[in-house]
C-alpha positions in Angstrom: 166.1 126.6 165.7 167.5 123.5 164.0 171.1 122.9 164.5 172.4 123.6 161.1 171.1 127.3 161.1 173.1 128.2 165.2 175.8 126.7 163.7 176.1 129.0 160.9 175.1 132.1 162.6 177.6 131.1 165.2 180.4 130.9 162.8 178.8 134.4 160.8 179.6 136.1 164.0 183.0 134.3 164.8 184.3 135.5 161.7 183.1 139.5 162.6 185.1 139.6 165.5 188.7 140.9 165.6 191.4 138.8 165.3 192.9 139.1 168.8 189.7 138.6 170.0 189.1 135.3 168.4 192.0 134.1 169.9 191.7 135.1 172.8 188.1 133.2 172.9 189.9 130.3 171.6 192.3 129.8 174.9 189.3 130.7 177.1 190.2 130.6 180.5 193.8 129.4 180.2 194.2 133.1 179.1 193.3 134.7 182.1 195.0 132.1 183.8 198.4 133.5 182.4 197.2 137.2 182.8 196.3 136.7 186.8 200.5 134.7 186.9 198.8 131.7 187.8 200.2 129.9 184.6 203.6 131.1 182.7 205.1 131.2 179.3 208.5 129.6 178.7 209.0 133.8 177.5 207.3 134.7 180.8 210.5 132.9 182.8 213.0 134.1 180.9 211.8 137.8 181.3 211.6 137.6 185.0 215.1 136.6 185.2 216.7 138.9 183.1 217.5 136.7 179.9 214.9 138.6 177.4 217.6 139.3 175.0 218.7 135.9 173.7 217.4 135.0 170.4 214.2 133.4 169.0 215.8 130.2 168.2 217.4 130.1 172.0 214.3 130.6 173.3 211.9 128.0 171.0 214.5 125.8 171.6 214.4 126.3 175.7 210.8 125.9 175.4 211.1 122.4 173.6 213.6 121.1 176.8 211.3 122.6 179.1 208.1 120.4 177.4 210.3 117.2 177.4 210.7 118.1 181.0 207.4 117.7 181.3 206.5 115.4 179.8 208.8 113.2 181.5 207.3 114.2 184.6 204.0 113.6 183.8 204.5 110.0 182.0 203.6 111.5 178.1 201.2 114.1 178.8 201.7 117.9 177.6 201.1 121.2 179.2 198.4 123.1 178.3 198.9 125.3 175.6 197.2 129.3 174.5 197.3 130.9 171.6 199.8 134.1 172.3 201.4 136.8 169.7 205.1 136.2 168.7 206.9 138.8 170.4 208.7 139.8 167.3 206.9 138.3 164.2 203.2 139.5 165.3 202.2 135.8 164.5 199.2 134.0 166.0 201.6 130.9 167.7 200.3 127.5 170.2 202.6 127.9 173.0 202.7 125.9 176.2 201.7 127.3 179.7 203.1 126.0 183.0 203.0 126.8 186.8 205.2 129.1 187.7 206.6 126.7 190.1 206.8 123.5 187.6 209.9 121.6 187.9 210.1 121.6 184.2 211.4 124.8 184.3 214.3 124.9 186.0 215.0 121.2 184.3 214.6 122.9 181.0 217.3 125.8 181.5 219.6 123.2 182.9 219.5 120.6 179.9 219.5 123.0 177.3 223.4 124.1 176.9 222.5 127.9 175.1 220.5 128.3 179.4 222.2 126.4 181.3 224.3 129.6 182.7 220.5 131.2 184.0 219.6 127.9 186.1 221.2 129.4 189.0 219.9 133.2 188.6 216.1 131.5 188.3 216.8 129.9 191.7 217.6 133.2 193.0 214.5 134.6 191.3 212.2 131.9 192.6 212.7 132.8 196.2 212.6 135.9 196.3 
């Protein structure tokens, strides 16, 4: 079969599938990377400690700090990212995974003013 033909059966049967499915085929293994809690959302963190509440904006703009972090950790280079549904929009959004243990993290809540106040309770969180 030449190439021309797989790739248009390939793509006839990418767009069959669901949509949820399609992403989740897109973000591969990073996907059940994050469902196992061996990567975490910037959302992920801010659930476990209790701070679920604070606004959209508070928390894209954490995320943002948090990838700055890391970036400055890891001279230029970004996180990888998943494709995830907004928790409040439905949306089909990029966002950034990280180890649960990353450095970035806790430097994000602490240079972004809105979390700074939750560094401490993610400490707390972390060890136990």
């Amino acid at each position: 079969m030449n190439v021309v033909r797989q790739l248009r059966r390939i793509h006839a049967a990418a767009c069959t599938v669901a949509e949820a499915l399609a992403y989740r085929v897109l973000s591969g293994i990073v996907a059940a990377l994050v469902d196992a809690g061996q990567l975490i959302r910037t959302g992920d963190l801010l659930n476990r400690i209790g701070s679920s509440d604070l606004p959209d904006g508070q928390q894209s703009w954490y995320g943002r700090h948090v990838a700055k972090a890391y970036r400055a950790a890891h001279v230029g280079g970004d996180s990888v990212r998943i494709w995830t549904q907004h928790r409040t929009t439905g949306r089909w959004i990029h966002v950034y995974v990280y180890a649960p243990t990353d450095p970035a993290l806790l430097a994000g809540l602490r240079s972004y003013k809105a979390t700074r106040h939750l560094a401490d309770r993610a400490l707390y969180t972390e060890a136990a």
